[in-house]
N, C-alpha and C positions, 0 to 999 in steps of 0.2 A: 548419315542415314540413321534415323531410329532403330529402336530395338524396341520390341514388345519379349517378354517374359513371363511365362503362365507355369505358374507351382502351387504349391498346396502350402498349409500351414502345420509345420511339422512332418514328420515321416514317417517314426516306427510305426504301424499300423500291421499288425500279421495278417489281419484279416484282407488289405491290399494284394496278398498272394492271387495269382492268375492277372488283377491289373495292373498290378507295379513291379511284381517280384517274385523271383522266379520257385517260393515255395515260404512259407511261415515262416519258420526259423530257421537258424541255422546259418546265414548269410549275413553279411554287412548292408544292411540295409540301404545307408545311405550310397552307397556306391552304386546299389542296382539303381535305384532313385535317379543317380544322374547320370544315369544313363540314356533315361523318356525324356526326363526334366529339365531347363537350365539355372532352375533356381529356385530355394525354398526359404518359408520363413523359421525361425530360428525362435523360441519364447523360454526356451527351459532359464537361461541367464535371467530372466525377469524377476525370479526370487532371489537372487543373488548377488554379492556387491563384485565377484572376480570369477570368471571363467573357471573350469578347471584344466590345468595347461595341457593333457592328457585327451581329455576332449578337444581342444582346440585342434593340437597335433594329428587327431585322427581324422576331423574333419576336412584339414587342409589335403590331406594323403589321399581322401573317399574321393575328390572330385578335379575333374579337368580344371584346366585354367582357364577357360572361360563362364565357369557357373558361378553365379551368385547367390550371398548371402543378405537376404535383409534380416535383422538384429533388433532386436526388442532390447532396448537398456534397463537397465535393472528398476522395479518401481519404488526403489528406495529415492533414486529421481523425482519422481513424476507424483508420491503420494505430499497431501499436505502434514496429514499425523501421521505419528509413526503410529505401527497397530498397537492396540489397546484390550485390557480385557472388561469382559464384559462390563458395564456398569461404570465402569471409570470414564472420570471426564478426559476427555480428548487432549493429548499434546503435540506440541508442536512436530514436526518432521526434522532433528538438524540436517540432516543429508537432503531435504528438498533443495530441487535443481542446484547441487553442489556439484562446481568444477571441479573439485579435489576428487570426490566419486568417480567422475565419470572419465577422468585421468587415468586411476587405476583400474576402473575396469578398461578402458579401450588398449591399457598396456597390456594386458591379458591377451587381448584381441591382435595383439598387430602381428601373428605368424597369418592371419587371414584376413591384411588389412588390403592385400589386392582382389582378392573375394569377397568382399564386403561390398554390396548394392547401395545398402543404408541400413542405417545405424536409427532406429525409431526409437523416439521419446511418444509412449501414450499414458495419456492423460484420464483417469478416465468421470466421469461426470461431477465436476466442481460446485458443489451449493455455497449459500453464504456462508456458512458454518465455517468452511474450508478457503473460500478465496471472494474478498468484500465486493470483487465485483471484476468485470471483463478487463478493465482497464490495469487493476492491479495485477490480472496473471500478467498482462501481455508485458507491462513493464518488469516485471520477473522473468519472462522469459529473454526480453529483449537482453538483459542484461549476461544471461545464462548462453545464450547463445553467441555472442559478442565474445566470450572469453571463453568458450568452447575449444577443445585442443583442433589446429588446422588438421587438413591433409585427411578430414574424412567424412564421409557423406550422411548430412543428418535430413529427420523425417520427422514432421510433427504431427500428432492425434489428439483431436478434442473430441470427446464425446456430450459437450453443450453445443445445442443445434444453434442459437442464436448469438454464438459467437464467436458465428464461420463470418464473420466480417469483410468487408474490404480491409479494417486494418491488421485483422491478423493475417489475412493472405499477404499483406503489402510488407509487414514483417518480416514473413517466413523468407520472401522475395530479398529482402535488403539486408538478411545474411547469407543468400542462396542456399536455404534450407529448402527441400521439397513439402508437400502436403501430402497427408493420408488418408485418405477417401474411405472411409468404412459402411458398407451397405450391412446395417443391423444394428441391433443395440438402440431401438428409439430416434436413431438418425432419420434424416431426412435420405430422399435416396441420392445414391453419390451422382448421378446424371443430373439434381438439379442444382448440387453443390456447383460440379461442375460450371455449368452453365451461367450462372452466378461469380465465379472466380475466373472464368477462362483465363480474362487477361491479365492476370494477376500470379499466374503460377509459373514457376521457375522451376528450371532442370527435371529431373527424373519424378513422377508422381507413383506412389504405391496406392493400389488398389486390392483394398482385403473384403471378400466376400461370407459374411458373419450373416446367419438367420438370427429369427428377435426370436427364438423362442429354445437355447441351450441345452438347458434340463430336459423340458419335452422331447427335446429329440433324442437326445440318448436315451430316454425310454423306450423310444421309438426303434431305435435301432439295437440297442439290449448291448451295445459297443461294438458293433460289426458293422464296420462301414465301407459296404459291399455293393450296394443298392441305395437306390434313388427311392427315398421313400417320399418327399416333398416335391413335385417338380414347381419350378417358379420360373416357368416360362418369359411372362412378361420383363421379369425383373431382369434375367439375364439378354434379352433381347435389348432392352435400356442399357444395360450396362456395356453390352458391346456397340451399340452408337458411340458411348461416350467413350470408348476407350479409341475407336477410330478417330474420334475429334481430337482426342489428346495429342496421338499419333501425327496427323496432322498439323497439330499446332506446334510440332518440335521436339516433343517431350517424349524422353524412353520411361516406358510405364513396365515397373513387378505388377504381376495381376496373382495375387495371393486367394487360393481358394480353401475354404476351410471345412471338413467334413460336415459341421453342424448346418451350413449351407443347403444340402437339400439331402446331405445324407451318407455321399461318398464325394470325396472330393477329386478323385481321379477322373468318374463319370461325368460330375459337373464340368470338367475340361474337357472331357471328349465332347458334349453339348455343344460347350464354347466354340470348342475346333469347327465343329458343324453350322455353325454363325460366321465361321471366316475368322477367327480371332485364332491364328496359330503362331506358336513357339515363333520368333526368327526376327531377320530384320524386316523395318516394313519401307520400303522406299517410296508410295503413296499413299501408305496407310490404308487400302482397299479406298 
């Protein structure tokens, strides 16, 4: 039987008080969390080459055994140059998609290596400059992926629209890595991604809910993300089609919502829930 999964992206939020938690501060946040939730996404390790074991320990402690983590690997992975300062010409990345990196961070990771959904490599928008063309990421990643340490669950994100392929889906597939569907960022929307890779997608899909327009919105909401300042009716109506086709086609889907979304990313879930898209397993997928 599938499993559908609906969290948000990240947690501490104080201003969640009355819809996740039971007052501002003062509390462990993540434990009230999963207590609504079965699952959240994780980004802080994304500046970072190694967990801190401290954090690891506490997060394995905050949550049942059956909640899941899906994990943003560090973008010391994922970037082609390493960062630069201003005005300097660009160098090369040595830690791009290095196994030896991602070794020592997932050894970090293994007191919550049964809590672990997925483990995401994001990419985020590749020009020439950075990578000569589709064919040479993919053979970078095929390769990266191939010698990847076993025994845990990876996810991959591009933020180039044109190339969501058959053959990067057919890669992702022939290391049973999942895909990562991202609604924002210049993307296409993930329903026609979807639609376009159906048959092509293996195991578990992560769905993260990103608006195109970041900045603005936290001016919009002044960092109180309590209210729905954006509603995006349509998009989320699209999106929970496609999350039942997934559902139906076999695949346990994270459905990651992220405040910048329409505003609060707790509300946008209750939205969801009101379209039939709830926490649990789905045995016909509605």
């Amino acid at each position: 039987m599938v499993r559908l999964r609906v969290g948000t992206c990240s947690w501490k939020y104080p201003s969640w008080a009355g819809l996740v938690y039971s007052r501002s501060e003062g509390i462990d946040y993540l434990a009230e969390y999963a207590r609504k939730y079965s699952t959240v996404e994780v980004d802080q390790w994304f500046w970072t080459l190694k967990p801190s074991p401290s954090d690891v320990a506490s997060y394995r402690a905050a949550v049942p055994a059956d909640f899941r983590f899906t994990i943003k690997a560090p973008n010391a992975l994922t970037l082609v140059h390493a960062p630069k300062k201003k005005g300097a010409d660009p160098v090369a990345n040595p830690r791009f998609l290095s196994t030896d990196v991602l070794t020592e961070f997932l050894a970090g990771l293994e007191p919550l290596r049964p809590l672990t959904g997925m483990v995401m490599l994001q990419f985020g928008y590749l020009n020439r400059t950075m990578m000569p063309s589709p064919a040479a990421f993919l053979e970078a990643l095929d390769r990266f992926l191939a010698s990847a340490p076993t025994g845990w669950p990876y996810a991959v994100e591009i933020r180039n629209a044109g190339w969501l392929g058959e053959r990067f889906f057919a890669q992702l597939r022939s290391h049973g890595a999942g895909a990562v569907l991202l609604q924002g960022y210049w993307m296409p929307p993930v329903a026609e991604v979807h639609d376009r890779a159906e048959g092509l997608l293996t195991g578990p899909v992560v769905v993260r809910l990103h608006g195109p327009d970041r900045s603005g919105m936290e001016e919009r909401t002044g960092g109180s993300w309590d209210r729905i300042v954006e509603r995006r009716d349509g998009e989320l109506a699209s999106v929970a089609g496609m999350v039942r086709r997934l559902l139906k086609g076999g695949h346990d889907v994270f459905l990651n919502v992220n405040n910048h979304f329409e505003g609060s990313a707790p509300l946008t879930i209750g939205r969801l829930a009101a379209l039939g898209l709830v926490d649990g397993e789905a045995g016909d997928a509605g």
